[in-house]
C-alpha positions in Angstrom: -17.8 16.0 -3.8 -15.9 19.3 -3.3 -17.3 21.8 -0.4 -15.4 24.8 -0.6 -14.6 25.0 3.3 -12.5 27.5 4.6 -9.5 27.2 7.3 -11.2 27.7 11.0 -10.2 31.3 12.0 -8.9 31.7 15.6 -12.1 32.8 17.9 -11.1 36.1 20.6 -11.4 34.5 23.8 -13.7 36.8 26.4 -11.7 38.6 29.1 -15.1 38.3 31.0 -15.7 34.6 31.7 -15.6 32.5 34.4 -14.8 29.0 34.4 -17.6 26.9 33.6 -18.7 23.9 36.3 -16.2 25.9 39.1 -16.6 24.9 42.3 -17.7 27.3 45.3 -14.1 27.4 46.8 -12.6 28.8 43.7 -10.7 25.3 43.5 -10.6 23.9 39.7 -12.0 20.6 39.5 -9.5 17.6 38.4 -9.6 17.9 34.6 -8.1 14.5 33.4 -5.3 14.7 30.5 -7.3 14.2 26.8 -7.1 10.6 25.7 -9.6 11.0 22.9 -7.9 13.2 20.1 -10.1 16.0 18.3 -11.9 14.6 15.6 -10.4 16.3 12.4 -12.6 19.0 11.2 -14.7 17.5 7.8 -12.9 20.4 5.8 -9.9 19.3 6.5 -10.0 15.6 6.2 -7.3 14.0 3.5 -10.5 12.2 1.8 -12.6 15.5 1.0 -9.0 17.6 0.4 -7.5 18.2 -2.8 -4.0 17.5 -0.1 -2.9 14.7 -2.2 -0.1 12.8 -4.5 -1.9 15.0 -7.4 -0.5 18.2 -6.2 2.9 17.2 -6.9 1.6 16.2 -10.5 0.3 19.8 -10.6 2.7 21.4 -9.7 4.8 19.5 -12.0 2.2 20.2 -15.1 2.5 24.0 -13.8 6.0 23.6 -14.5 6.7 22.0 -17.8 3.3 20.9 -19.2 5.1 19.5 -22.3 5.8 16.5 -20.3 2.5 15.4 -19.7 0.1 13.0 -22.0 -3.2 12.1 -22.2 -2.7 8.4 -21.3 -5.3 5.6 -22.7 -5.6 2.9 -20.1 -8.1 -0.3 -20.0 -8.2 -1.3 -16.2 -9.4 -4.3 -15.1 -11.4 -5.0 -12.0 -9.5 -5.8 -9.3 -12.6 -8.4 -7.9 -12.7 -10.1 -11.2 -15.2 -11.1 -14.0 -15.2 -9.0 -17.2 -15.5 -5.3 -16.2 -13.2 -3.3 -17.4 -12.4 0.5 -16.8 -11.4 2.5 -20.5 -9.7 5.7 -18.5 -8.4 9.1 -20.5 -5.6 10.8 -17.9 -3.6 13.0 -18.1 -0.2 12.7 -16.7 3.6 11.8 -16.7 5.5 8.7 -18.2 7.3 8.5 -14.6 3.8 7.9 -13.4 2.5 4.1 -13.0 -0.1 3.2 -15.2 -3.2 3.0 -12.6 -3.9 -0.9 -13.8 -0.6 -1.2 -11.5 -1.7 0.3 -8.6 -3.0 -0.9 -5.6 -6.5 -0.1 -4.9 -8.2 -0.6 -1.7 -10.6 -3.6 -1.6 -14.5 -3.7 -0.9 -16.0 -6.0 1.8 -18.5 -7.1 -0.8 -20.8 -8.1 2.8 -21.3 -4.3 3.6 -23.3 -3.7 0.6 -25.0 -5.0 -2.5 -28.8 -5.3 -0.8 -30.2 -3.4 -3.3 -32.2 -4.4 -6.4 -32.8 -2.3 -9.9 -36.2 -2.0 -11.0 -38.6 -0.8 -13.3 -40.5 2.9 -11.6 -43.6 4.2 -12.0 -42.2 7.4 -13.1 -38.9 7.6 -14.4 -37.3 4.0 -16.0 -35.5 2.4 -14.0 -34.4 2.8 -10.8 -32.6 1.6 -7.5 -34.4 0.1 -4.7 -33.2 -1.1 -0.9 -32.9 -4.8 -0.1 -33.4 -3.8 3.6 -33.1 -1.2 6.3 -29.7 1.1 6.0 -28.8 3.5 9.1 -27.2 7.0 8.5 -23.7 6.5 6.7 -24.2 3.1 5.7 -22.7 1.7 2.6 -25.5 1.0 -0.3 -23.4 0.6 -3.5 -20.2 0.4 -4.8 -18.7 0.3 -8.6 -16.2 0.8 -10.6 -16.9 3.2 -13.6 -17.4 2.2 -16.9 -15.1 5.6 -18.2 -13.1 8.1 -17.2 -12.3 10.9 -19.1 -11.1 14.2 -18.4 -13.6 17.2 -17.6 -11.6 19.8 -19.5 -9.9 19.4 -23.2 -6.4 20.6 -23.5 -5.4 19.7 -26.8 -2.5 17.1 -25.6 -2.4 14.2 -27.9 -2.7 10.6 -26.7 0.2 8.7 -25.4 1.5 6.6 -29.0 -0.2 8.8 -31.1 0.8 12.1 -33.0 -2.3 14.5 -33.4 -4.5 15.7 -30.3 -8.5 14.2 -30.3 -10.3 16.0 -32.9 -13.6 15.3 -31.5 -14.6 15.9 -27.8 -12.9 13.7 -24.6 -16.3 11.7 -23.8 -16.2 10.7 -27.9 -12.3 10.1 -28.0 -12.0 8.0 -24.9 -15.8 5.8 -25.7 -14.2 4.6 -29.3 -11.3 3.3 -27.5 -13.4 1.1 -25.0 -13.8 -2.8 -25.5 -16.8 -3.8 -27.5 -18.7 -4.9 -25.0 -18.7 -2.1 -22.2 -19.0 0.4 -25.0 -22.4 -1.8 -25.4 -23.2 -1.3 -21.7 -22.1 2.2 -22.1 -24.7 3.7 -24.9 -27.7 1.8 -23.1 -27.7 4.2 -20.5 -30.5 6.7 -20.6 -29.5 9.8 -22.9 -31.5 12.8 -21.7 -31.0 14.8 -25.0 -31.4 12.4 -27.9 -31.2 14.7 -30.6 -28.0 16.3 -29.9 -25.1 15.8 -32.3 -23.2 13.1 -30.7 -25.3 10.6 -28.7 -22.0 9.7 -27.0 -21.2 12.8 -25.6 -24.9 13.1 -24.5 -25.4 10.2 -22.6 -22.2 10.7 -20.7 -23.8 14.6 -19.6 -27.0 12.5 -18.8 -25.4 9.8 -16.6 -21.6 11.6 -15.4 -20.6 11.8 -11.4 -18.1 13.8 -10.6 -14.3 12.5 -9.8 -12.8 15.0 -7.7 -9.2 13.3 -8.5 -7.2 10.2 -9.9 -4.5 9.8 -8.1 -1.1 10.4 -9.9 -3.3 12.7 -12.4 -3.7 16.4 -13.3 -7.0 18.0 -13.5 -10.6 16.3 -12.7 -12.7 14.0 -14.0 -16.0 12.7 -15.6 -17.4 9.2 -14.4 -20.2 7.2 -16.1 -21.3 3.8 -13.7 -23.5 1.0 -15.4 -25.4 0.6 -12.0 -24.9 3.5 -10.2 -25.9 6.2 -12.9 -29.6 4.2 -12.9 -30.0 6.4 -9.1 -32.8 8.5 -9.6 -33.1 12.5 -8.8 -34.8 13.8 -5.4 -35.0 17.3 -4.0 -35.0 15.3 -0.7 -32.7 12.7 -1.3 -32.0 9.6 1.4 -28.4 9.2 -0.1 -25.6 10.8 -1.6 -22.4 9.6 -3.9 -18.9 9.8 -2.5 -15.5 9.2 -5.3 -13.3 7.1 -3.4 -9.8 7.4 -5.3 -7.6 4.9 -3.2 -10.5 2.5 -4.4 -11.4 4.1 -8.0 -14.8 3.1 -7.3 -18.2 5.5 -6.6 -20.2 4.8 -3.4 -23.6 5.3 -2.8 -24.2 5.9 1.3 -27.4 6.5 3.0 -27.3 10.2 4.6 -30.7 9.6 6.5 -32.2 6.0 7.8 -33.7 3.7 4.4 -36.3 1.5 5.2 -36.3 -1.7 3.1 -37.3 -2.0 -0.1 -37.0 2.5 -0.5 -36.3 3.8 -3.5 -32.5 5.0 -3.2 -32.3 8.9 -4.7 -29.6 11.2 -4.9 -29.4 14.9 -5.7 -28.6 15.8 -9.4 -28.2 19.6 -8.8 -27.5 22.2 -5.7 -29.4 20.8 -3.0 -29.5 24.2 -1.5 -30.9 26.0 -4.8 -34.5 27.4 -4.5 -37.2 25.4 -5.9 -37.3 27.5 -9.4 -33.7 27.1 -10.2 -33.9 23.7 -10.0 -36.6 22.9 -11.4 -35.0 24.9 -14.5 -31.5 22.6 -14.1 -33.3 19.6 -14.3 -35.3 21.2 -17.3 -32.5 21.6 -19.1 -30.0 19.5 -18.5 -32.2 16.2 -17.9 -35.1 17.3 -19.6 -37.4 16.3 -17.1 -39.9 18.3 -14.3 -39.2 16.6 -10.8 -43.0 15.5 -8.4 -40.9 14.6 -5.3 -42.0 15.5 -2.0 -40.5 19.0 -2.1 -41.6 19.9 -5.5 -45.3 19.1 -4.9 -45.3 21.5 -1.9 -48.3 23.9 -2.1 -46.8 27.7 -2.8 -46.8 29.0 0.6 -44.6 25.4 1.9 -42.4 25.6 -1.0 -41.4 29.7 0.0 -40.8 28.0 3.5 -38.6 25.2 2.2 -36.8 27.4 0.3 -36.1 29.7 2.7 -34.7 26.3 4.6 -32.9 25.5 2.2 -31.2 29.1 1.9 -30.4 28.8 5.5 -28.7 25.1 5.0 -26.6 27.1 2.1 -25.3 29.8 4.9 -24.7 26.5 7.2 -23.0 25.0 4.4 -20.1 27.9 3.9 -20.3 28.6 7.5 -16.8 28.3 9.8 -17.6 27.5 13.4 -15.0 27.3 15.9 -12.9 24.5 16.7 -12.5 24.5 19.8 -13.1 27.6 21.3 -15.9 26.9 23.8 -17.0 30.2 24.1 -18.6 30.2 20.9 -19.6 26.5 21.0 -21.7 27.5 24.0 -23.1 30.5 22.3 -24.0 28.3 19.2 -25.9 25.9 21.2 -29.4 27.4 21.4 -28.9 28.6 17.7 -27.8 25.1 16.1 -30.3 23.1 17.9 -32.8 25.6 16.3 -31.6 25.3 12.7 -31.4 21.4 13.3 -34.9 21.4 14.1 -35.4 23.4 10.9 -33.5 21.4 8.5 -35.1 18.0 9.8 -38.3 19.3 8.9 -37.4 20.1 6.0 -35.6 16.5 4.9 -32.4 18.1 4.3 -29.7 15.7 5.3 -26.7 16.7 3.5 -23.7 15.7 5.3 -21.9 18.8 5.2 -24.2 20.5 7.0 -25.0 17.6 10.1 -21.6 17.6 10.7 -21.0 21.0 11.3 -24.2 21.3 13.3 -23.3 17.8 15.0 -19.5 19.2 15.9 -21.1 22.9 17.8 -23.5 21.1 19.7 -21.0 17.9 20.4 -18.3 20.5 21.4 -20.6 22.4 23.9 -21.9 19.8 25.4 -18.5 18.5 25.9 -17.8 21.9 27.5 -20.7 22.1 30.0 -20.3 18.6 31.4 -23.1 17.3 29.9 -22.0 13.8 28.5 -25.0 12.0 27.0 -25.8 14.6 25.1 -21.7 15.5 24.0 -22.8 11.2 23.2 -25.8 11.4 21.1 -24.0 14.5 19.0 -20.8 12.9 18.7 -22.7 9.9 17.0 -24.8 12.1 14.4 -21.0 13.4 13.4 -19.7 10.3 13.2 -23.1 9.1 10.7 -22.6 12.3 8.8 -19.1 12.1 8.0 -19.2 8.7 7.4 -22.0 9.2 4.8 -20.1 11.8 2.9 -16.5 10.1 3.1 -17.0 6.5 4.3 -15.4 7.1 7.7 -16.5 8.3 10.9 -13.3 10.9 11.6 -12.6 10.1 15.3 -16.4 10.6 15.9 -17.0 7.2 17.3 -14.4 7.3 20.1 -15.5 10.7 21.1 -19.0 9.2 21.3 -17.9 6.4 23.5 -16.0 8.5 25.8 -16.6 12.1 25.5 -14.8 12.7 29.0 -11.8 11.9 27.4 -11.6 14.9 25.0 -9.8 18.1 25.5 -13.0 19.7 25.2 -14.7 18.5 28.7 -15.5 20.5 31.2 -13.9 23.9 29.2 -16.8 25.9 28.8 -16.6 29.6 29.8 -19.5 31.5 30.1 -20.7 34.7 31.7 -22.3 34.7 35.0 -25.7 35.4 35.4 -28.1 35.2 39.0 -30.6 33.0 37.3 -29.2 31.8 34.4 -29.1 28.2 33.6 -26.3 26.6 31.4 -28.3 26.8 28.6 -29.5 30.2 28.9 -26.3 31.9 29.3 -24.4 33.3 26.5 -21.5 35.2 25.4 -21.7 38.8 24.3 -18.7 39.9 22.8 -17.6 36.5 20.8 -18.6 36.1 16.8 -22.0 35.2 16.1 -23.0 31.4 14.4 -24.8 32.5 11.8 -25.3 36.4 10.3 -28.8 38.3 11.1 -30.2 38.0 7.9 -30.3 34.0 8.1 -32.3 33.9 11.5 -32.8 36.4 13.8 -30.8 36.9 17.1 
């Protein structure tokens, strides 16, 4: 799912530090060389980016947009059986039709312990097999459809007119019989809207942030994975792996067995009346999770937790500037603290939190703890993009980094490590989040 980070901006180093952990004869202590690399920064990784074989395709489509078609393909599943994948794309003749690519294959032993079952309050629904720690695979599928978010009028490859009749409509006639049949049995949230098609793919629809080879994004619809049910304090959230065409479900907090799995239908991060008015309109039902039956005075809390994971969220920290890694430490452990007591996992924000605290820990010598951070990163990132980053091996030897022992601080008679903190560098989060 797209973040919106921005680049890291280049922190001012203080010209009033000393060098942290120095020893009383002024001598530096031995600083090995960096074996570990520098985990790359979530915003930045090639799996969330939109840095990819599709920008060539755009800017090609920016170019001469004359040479692209809406291509019809019916994909098979790469594992077998009789699922296959009706896809609307648009693209290039040059480009490979994607039932020729190679996509990456599942280790069908990392996931699957899950069961779909009738709920007591919303249809059906899925359900752990057994115990799944943070970043842990629960589900993976092909979609049943692909189709194009946006309409642009380009007729399908072979045939002379564009779709008269919406991209959802146009690409379901064109699917086999029988996973058209699998297709329309999934729950359709607005049955009395025109076309029942278009409809149930609103209802059901993950987002795919690309197709490789393909210009614009994309609507998905799952047979399995659309049956996840809605939570304003989900346990799991859906990742679009493209070099696998497949949608994974990952755990982004520790499921006990036989735990409903949930996911997050609108902005986690939205007050509790504008999503209650989302889900009211687009799903046409009133959520009675956790967070929803929150007394008034909890649910002004929560939401003000929530506003504070949405600063987090659009937040750039350093890299690796210590001097405001060891000025955020205090600060992040504080909105961690908040944020766990409010069951807000989202990935997006961990990891951020995760890198501050792993980074100045690094910095003040302090390595279980650079450890135990480095390994909430690492279950973070690999929740949100199936991969820990570079997050493990920092965990396992945090020494290693260029980040150990490279705290600078100001020196103060008194003042622990933790206490001290720089004056002049930019602060972690503005005033009107939480206080100084």
């Amino acid at each position: 799912m797209p973040h919106g980070f921005l680049t890291p901006a280049q922190a001012k180093v203080s010209d009033h530090v000393s060098p942290a952990h120095a020893s009383p004869t002024g001598i530096a202590p031995h600083k090995p060389p960096p074996t570990v690399p520098s985990p790359v920064p979530f915003h930045e990784n090639p799996l969330v980016s939109q840095q990819t074989d599709s920008d060539v395709v755009h800017r090609a489509y920016e170019d001469n947009p004359r040479t692209f078609r809406l291509r019809l393909e019916h994909i098979p599943d790469a594992i077998g059986g009789s699922h296959v994948v009706t896809a609307g794309l648009y693209t290039t003749a040059e480009q490979p039709p994607l039932s020729q690519r190679s996509w990456k294959p599942y280790d069908h032993t990392e996931a699957g312990c899950y069961e779909i079952r009738e709920t007591a309050y919303a249809g059906k629904g899925m359900f752990s097999l057994r115990g799944h720690a943070t970043g842990s695979l629960i589900a993976f599928e092909r979609p049943l459809i692909i189709y194009p978010s946006a309409h642009v009028g380009i007729a399908p490859e072979g045939e002379a007119a564009p779709l008269d009749c919406s991209m959802e409509e146009g690409v379901i006639a064109r699917m086999p019989n029988e996973m058209r049949r699998r297709l329309l049995a999934l729950h359709n949230s607005q049955p009395a809207a025109r076309s029942p098609e278009k409809s149930i793919c609103q209802t059901n629809a993950f987002n795919a942030n690309r197709v490789l080879g393909c210009i614009g994004s994309y609507g998905v619809v799952f047979e399995t994975l659309s049956l996840v049910n809605h939570s304003c304090v989900p346990n799991a959230v859906y990742h679009w792996a493209p070099h696998a065409l497949a949608g994974e479900i990952r755990a982004q907090r520790p499921i006990a067995p036989g735990e409903e799995v949930t996911l997050m239908y609108t902005d986690v991060f939205a007050p509790y009346d504008d999503r209650r008015a989302v889900l009211r309109r687009h799903y046409a039902f009133a959520c009675t999770c956790p967070a929803c039956r929150l007394p008034p005075a909890a649910r002004a809390k929560d939401d003000d937790s929530r506003h504070v994971g949405k600063q987090l969220a659009g937040m750039v920290l350093p890299d690796v500037t210590m001097d405001e890694a060891v000025f955020a430490t205090k600060k992040a452990q504080r909105y961690a603290r908040l944020l766990r007591a409010a069951s807000l996992w989202q990935p997006v924000v961990w990891e951020k939190l995760a890198r501050a605290l792993a980074m100045s820990a690094c910095a003040l010598g302090d390595a279980p703890r650079a450890a135990r951070w480095a390994r909430t990163a690492a279950a973070a990132t690999r929740a949100a993009i199936g991969v820990d980053a570079g997050w493990d091996a920092v965990a396992a030897a945090p020494e290693q980094t260029e980040w150990w022992l490279t705290g600078q601080r100001r020196e103060q008679d008194g003042a622990s490590v933790e206490e001290v903190v720089i004056w002049n560098g930019p602060q972690f989060c503005p005033n009107s989040v939480v206080g100084q």
